[in-house]
C-alpha positions in Angstrom: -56.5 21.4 -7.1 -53.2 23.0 -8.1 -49.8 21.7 -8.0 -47.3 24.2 -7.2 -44.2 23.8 -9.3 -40.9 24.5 -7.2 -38.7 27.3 -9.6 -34.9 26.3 -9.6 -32.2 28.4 -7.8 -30.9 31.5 -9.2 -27.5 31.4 -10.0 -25.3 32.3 -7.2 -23.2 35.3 -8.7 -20.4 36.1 -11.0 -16.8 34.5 -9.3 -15.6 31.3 -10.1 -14.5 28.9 -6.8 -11.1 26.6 -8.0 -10.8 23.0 -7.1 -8.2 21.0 -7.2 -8.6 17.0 -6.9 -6.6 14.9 -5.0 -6.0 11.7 -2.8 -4.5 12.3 0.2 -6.7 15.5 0.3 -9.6 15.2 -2.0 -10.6 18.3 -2.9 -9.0 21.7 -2.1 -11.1 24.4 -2.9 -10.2 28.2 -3.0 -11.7 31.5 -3.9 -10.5 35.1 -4.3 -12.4 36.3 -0.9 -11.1 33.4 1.0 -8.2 34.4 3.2 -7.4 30.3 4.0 -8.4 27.4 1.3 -10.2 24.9 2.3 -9.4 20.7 2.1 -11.3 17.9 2.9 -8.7 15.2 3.8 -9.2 11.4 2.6 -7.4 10.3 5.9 -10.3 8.5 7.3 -12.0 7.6 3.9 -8.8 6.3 2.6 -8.3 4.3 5.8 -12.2 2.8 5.5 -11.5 1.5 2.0 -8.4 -0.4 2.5 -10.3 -1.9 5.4 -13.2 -3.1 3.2 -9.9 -4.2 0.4 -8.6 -6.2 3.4 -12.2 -7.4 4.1 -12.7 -8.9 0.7 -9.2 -10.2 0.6 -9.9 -12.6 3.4 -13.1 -13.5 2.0 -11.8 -14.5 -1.5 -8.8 -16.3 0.0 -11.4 -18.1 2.3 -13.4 -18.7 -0.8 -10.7 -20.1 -3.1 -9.9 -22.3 -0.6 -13.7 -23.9 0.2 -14.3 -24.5 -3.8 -12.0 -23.2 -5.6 -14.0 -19.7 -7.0 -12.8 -16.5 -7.6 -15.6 -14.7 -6.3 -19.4 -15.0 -4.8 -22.3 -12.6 -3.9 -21.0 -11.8 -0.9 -17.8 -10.7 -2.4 -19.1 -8.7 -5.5 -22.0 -6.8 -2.6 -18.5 -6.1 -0.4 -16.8 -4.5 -3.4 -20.5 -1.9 -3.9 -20.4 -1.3 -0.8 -16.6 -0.3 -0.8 -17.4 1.5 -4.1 -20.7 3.7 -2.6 -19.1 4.4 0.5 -15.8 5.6 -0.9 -17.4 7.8 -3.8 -18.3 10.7 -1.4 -21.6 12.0 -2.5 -21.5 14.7 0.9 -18.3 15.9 -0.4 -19.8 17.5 -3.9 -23.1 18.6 -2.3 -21.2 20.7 0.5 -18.4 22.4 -1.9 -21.4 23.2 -4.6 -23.7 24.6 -1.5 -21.1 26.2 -0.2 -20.4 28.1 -3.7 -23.9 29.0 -4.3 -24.1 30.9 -0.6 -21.3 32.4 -1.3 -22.1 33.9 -5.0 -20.3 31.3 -7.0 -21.2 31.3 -10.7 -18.7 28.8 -12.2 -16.5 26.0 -10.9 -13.3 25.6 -12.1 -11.9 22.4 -11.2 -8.6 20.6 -12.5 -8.2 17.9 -15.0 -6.6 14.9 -13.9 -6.4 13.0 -17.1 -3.0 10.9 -17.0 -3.0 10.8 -13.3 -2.5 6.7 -13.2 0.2 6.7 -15.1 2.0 9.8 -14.0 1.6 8.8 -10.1 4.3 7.9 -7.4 2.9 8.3 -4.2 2.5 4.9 -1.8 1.2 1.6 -2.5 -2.0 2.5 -0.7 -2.5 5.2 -3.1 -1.5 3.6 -6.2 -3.8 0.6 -5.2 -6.8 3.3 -4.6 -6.2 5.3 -7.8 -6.3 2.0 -10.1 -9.3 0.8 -8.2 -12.1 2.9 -7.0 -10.8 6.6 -6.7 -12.9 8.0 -10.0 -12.5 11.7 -10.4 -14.2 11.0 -13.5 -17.5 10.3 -11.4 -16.8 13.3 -8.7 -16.6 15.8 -11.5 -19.5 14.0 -13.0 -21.5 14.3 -10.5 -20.0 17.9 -9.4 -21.6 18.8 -13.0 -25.0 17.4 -12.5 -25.1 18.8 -8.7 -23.8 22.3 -10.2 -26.6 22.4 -12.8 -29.5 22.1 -9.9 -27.8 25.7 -9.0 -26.9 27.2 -11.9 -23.7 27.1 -11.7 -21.1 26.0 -15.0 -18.5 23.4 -14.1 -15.2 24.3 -16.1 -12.5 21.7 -16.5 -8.6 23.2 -17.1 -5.6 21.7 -17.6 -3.2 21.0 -14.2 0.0 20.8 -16.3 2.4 22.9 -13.9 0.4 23.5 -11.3 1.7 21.3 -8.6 5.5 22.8 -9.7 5.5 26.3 -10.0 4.9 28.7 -6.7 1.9 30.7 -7.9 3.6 34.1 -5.8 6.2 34.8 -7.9 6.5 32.0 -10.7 9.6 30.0 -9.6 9.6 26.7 -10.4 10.0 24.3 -6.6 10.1 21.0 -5.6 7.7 18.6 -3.7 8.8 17.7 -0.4 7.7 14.7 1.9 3.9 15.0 3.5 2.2 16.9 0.7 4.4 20.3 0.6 5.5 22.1 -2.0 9.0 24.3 -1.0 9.7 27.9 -3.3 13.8 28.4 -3.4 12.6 32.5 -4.1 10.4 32.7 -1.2 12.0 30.5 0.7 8.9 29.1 1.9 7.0 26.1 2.5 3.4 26.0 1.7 0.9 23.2 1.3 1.2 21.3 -2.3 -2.6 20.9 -2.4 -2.8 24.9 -2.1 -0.2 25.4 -4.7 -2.0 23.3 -6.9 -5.5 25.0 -6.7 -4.2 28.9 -6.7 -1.8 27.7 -10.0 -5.6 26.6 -11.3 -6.8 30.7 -10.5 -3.9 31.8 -11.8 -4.4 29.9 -15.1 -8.1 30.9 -15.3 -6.7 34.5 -15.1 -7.1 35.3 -11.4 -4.9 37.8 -9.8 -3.3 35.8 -6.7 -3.0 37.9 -3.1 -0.3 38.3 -1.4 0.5 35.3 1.0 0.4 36.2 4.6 4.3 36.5 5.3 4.0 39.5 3.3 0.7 41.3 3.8 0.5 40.0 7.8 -2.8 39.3 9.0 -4.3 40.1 5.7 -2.8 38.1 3.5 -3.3 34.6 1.6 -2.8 31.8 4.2 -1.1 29.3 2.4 -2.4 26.0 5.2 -5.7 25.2 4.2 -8.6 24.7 6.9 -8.9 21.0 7.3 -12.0 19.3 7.1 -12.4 15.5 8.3 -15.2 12.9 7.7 -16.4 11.9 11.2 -18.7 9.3 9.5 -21.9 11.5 9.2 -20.4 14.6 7.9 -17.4 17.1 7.4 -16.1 19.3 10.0 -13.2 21.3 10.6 -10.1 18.9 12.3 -10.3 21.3 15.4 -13.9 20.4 15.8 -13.1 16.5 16.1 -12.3 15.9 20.0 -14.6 19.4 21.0 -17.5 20.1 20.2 -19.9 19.1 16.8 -19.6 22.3 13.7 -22.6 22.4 11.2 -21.9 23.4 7.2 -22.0 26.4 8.1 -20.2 27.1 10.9 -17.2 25.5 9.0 -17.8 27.7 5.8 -17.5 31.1 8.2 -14.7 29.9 9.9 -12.7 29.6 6.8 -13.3 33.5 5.5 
């Protein structure tokens, strides 16, 4: 009898893919043959964790008020379940799939190191960010997933990144809803988008020109928006039509 032993994927090729780590989006993802970035928004993720942190709010009010505890078994197995489903596990096995179809040989993802103390956004997001949202465990786990491929998982630095419009270096501002306006350009792009081509441009990556410039073949500077429809990601067009597979999405974005 012989046992045949399954040889591990080749790596996938020789360009890094940039990620950039988030909340409102989680991950934006972006590289150098992609004319349009791609996001997978926490909307609905976001929205199923604060009902789970309502969930286990009424049940520790109802069981401080029975006898008097702080918690139970049925509160600690809400707050796993709250933890599993909000650590999204599909998320890191699509982007590092996608990267090794598409001849990625290294990861470069942004470190977030200082982000609970240096972060104003909304309650909700403060709450999730001093809770549950580990980006320690996504990149984690983005390494160990990488690895099964081949592919290295690089951390940088995302000091600047979110402030500096990575076309022609002037410093902007943030504006309301995630965007990111450039005085130079007078433009308004997505901050999420800014932040991941300010990660290329760090790792030595020579940006495109955006699409208001080049036309049809430039950079598009709105990312393609994936949702979580409860069983898997798809584009946000694909919601109320018709059901996209992994693929689908990844061709759509190029």
């Amino acid at each position: 009898m012989t046992v045949k032993v399954e040889e591990p994927p080749l790596r996938g090729g020789s360009k890094p893919l940039y990620i950039d780590l988030g909340v409102v989006n989680l991950a934006t993802i972006w590289c150098k043959e992609m004319k349009q970035q791609i996001a997978f928004s926490g909307g609905a993720i976001l929205a199923d964790w604060w009902y789970w942190t309502k969930r286990i709010a009424r049940e520790q009010s109802r069981v401080a008020k029975i006898n008097k505890a702080r918690t139970s078994k049925k509160i600690r197995k809400m707050y796993r379940i709250r933890q599993r489903r909000f650590r999204h596990a599909a998320m890191i096995k699509m982007i590092v799939e996608y990267a090794y179809c598409s001849g990625i040989s290294k990861i470069v993802v942004g470190d977030l190191k200082g982000i609970r103390e240096s972060n104003h956004k909304n309650s909700k997001a403060n709450s999730i960010i001093h809770n549950f949202w580990s980006f320690r465990w996504i990149i984690q786990r983005l390494k160990e997933r990488a690895e099964e491929y081949g592919i290295e998982v690089v951390e940088v630095s995302e000091h600047e990144t979110s402030s500096i419009c990575p076309f022609c270096g002037t410093r902007g501002n943030r504006r309301h809803r995630g965007l990111f306006y450039c005085p130079n350009c007078d433009k308004i792009m997505n901050a999420d988008v800014v932040g991941v081509l300010n990660i290329s441009r760090k790792n030595g990556t020579i940006i495109p020109s955006p699409s208001w410039r080049d036309g049809d073949n430039g950079l598009v500077t709105q990312p393609l928006l994936l949702r979580w429809n409860g069983m898997k990601w798809e584009p946000k067009r694909a919601m109320n039509t018709r059901p996209m597979n992994t693929l689908e999405a990844r061709i759509s974005s190029l």
